[in-house]
N, C-alpha and C positions, 0 to 999 in steps of 0.2 A: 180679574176681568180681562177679557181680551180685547185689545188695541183694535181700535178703526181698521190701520193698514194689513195688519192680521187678518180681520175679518174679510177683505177686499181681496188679500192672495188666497186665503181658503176657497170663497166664491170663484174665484178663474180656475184652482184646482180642478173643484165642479166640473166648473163647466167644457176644459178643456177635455176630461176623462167622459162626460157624458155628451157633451156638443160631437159636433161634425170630426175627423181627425184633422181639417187643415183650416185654419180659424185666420188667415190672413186676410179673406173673405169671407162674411157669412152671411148669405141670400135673406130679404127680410123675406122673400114671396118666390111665387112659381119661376122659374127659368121654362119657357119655352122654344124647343126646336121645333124649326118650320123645315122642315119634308116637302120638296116640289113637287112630289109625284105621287101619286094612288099609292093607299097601304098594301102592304104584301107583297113588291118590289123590293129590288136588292138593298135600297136607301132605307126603305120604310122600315126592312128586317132588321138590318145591321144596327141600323139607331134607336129600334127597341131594346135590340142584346145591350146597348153597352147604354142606354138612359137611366137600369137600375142603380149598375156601378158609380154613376156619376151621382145618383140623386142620394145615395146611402153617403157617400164621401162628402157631400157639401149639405147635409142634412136639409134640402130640403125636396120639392115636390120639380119633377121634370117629365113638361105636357109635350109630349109629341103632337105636333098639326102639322094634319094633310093637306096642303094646298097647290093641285097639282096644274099643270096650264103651261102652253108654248115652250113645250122641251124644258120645264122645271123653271124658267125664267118668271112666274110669275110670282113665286113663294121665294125667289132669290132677291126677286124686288122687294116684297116685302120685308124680309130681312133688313135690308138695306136701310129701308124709308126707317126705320122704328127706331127710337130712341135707340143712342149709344150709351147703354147703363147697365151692358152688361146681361142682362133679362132676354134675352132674344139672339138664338142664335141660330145656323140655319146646318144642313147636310146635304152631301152629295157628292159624285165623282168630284174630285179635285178640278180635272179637265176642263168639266164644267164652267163650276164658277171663273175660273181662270180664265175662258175664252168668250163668254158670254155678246161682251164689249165687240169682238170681230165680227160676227155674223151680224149684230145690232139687235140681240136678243136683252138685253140688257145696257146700257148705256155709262160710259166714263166710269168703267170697272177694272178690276183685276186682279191679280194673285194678293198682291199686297195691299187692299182691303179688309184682308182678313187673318186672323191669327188663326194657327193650321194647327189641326189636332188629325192625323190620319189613323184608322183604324184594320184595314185590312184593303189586301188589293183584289180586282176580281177579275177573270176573265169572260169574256164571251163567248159562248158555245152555239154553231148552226146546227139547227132542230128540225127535222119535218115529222110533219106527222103519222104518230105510230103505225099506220096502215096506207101510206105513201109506198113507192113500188121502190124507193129511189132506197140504197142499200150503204152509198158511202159518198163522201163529199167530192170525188171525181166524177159518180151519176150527178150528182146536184149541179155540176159546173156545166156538164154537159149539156141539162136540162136547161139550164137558162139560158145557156147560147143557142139555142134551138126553136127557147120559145117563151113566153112571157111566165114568169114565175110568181107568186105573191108572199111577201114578206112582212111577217108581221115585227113591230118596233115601236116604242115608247117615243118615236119621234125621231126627227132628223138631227138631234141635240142629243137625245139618248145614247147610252153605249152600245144600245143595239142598232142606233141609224147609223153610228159612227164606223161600227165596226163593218156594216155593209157596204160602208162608203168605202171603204182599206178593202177591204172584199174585191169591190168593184173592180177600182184602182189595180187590184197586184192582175188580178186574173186579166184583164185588158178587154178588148170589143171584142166580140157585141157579147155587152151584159145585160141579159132583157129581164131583170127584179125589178118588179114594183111594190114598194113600199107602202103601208098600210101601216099608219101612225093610232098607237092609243093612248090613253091617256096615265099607262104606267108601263113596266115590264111586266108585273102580274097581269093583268086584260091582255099584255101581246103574249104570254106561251099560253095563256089559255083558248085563243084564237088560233093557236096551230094545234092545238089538244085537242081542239073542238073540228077542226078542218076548214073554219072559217078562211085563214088562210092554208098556206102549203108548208110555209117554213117560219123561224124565228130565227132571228142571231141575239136574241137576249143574252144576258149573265147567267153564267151556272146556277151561282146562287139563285134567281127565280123560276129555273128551271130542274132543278136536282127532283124534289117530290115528282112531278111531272114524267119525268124521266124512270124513279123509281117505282110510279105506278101504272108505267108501261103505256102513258100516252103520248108521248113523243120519242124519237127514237135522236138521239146524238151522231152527229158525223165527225165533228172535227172542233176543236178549244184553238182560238186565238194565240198561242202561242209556240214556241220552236219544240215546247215538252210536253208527253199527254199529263192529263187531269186526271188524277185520282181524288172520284168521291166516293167517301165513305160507301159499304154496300155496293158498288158499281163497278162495273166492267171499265178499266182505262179508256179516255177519251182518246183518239190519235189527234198528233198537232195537225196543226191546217198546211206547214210547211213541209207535210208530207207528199201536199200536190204544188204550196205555193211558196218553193225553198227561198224565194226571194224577199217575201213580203217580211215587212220590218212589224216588229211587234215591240210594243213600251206596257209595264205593268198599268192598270189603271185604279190610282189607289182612291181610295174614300176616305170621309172623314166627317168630324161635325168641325164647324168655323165660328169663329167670334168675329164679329164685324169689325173693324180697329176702332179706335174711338172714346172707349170704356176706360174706365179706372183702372191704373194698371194693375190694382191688386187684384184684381178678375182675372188677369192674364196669368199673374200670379199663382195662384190659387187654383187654378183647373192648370195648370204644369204640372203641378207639383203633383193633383188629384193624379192627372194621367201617367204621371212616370210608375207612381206609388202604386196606383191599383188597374189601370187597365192595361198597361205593358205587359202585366203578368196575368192577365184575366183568366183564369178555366173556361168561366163562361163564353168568352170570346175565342176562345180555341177551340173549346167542340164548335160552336156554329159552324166557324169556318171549316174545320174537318168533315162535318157532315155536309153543308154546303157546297164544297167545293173553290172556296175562297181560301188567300194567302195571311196568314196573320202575320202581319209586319207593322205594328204599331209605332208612332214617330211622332215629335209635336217640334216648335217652332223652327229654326233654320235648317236641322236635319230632317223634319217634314217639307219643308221648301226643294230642299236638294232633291228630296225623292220623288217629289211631283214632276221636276222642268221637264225630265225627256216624254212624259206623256203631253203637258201641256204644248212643246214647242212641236210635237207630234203634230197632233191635233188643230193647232193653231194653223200650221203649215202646212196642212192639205187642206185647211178650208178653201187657204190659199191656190192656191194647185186645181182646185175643182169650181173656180170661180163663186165659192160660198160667202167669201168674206167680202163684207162692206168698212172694215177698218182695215190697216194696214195691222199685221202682228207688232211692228217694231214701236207704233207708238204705245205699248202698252208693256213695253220694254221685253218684248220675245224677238230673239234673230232670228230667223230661219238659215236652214245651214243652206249655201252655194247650189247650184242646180249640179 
C-alpha cells in the first residue's frame, strides 16, 4: 500500500507535468489586460500577439479590454483604481504610463508604479494619403509651412501626437499641422486612407497593411535608419531632412501595477524570460509589422525605457505641456 506522503508527491508530479510550466503562481481566474486604446492599434495588436504566450504559460484565460479615453489615460486609471492581486494589468507605450502624472493625464503616477514587462519597440512613420500630390517628407515640410495641414493621431498622449510634437519642434516656425485626435491609431491611418485627413505620424505597426494595400503612401520613420517592413520598399529616416532631431526607441509592454504578491512578479519573470524573449510569434509580427523585438522585464526593462521617458517628459516641458514638474516624479531633464 502506498503511503499518504507518496500519494501527495505522485499528485504534484501530476500536476506539475500537466499544470501550467511555472507553478510559483497559479491564477485561480481570468487575468485581465486593459488596452487604453481602440482595438487594432499598435497596443491593441501587440497585446493580442503575446496574451496567447502568456495565457498557455500560467494556464489560465487572458481577456484583453478596450477601454480607450484621453490619450489612453483612462483604461490606465482603471488599472490603477483595481485591486492589487495581481488579476489586472494594463499595456502601452512605456512613455506613456511613465509621463502620464506631468501633463495631469493621470495623477501621483510613475514609472515605478509598475513592474515592466517590455515587448517590442515601435517607431512612427509620416503618411499621407495615397493620392496626395506630396511625393517625399521635404514636399510635406514645405507644405505645412505654407499652409495649414491636417494630421491625423490617437491624441496629443499618443505616439502619433508626440511624435508631431518632435516633428514640430526639430523642423522650427511656422509649423502650420493641425491635429485631429481619434480615439486609437487604427481610426487615425484609417482617416488618412480615407482623405478624412491629409497625413498621419502613427506607428508602422498600425499603418504597414495600409501602406501595403497602397492606401497611404510613407515619407519618412522616426528614426536616424530607414524601416524595413516585410513586403516593402525601405522607409527613409526623417533625419534625412531633420539631421538634428534626436530620436529614443519607443518601447511597449504590458505592466503589473506594484502592489500584488510578489510571487505574481515572480512568476510572469520567469513566464517572460522562458517563453516570450524567444517568441516566433512575436518575431514575425514584428517583422511583418515593422516593429523592433527587443523583449526585456524588470530593471533592464527600466534602463531601456528612461531615454524615451526623460524624452518625452522633457519636451512636455519645453512646449509648455506640463502641469508637473518632471523631477518630482524623479526624471531630470538634461541642462538646456
Amino acid at each position: 500500500m502506498k503511503s499518504k506522503s507518496m500519494g501527495l508527491a505522485a499528485a504534484g508530479l501530476v500536476l506539475a507535468v500537466c499544470g501550467p510550466a511555472f507553478a510559483q503562481w497559479v491564477p485561480d481566474r481570468p487575468i485581465n489586460i486593459i488596452v487604453p486604446w481602440s482595438a487594432g492599434g499598435s497596443t491593441d495588436q501587440v497585446t493580442r500577439v503575446v496574451a496567447p504566450i502568456l495565457e498557455e504559460a500560467l494556464g489560465t484565460q487572458i481577456v484583453v479590454v478596450n477601454q480607450p479615453g484621453a490619450s489612453g489615460s483612462t483604461g490606465t486609471q482603471s488599472a490603477l483604481d483595481a485591486p492589487r492581486d495581481g488579476y489586472t494589468w494594463t499595456a502601452n507605450a512605456i512613455a506613456n504610463n511613465a509621463t502620464y502624472a506631468v501633463t495631469g493625464l493621470v495623477e501621483n503616477t510613475s514609472i515605478d508604479d509598475y513592474h515592466i514587462y517590455l515587448h517590442v519597440a515601435n517607431v512612427p512613420v509620416v503618411s499621407v494619403n495615397a493620392e496626395s500630390a506630396i511625393q517625399d517628407f521635404g514636399a510635406l515640410l514645405d507644405a505645412v509651412k505654407s499652409g495649414e495641414v491636417t494630421v491625423g493621431t490617437a491624441g496629443v498622449n499618443s505616439s502619433g501626437g508626440m511624435a508631431l510634437a518632435a516633428i514640430s519642434e526639430a523642423a522650427g516656425e511656422p509649423f502650420n499641422a493641425r491635429m485631429i485626435a481619434y480615439d486609437g491609431g487604427n481610426p487615425a491611418v484609417i482617416a488618412a486612407a480615407s482623405g478624412e485627413v491629409e497625413a498621419t505620424t502613427q506607428l508602422a505597426t498600425e499603418q504597414a497593411e495600409m501602406i501595403r494595400g497602397g492606401k497611404i503612401r510613407p515619407l519618412a520613420v522616426l528614426s536616424d535608419e530607414p524601416l524595413v517592413i516585410e513586403g516593402l520598399d525601405p522607409i527613409p529616416p526623417i533625419t534625412q531632412w531633420l539631421p538634428d532631431m534626436p530620436i529614443a526607441p519607443d518601447y511597449f509592454g504590458v505592466f503589473i501595477p506594484v502592489g500584488a504578491p510578489q510571487e505574481v512578479y515572480d512568476t510572469v519573470d520567469k513566464v517572460w524570460a522562458d517563453k516570450v524573449m524567444n517568441s516566433p510569434e512575436l518575431q514575425a509580427y514584428a517583422n511583418e509589422r515593422g516593429a523592433v523585438f527587443a523583449p526585456s522585464y524588470g530593471d533592464e526593462a527600466r534602463d531601456r525605457a528612461m531615454p524615451v521617458v526623460i524624452s518625452e517628459a522633457c519636451a512636455r516641458v519645453t512646449r509648455g505641456e506640463a502641469v508637473l514638474d518632471p523631477s518630482e516624479i524623479g526624471i531630470t531633464c538634461p541642462a538646456e
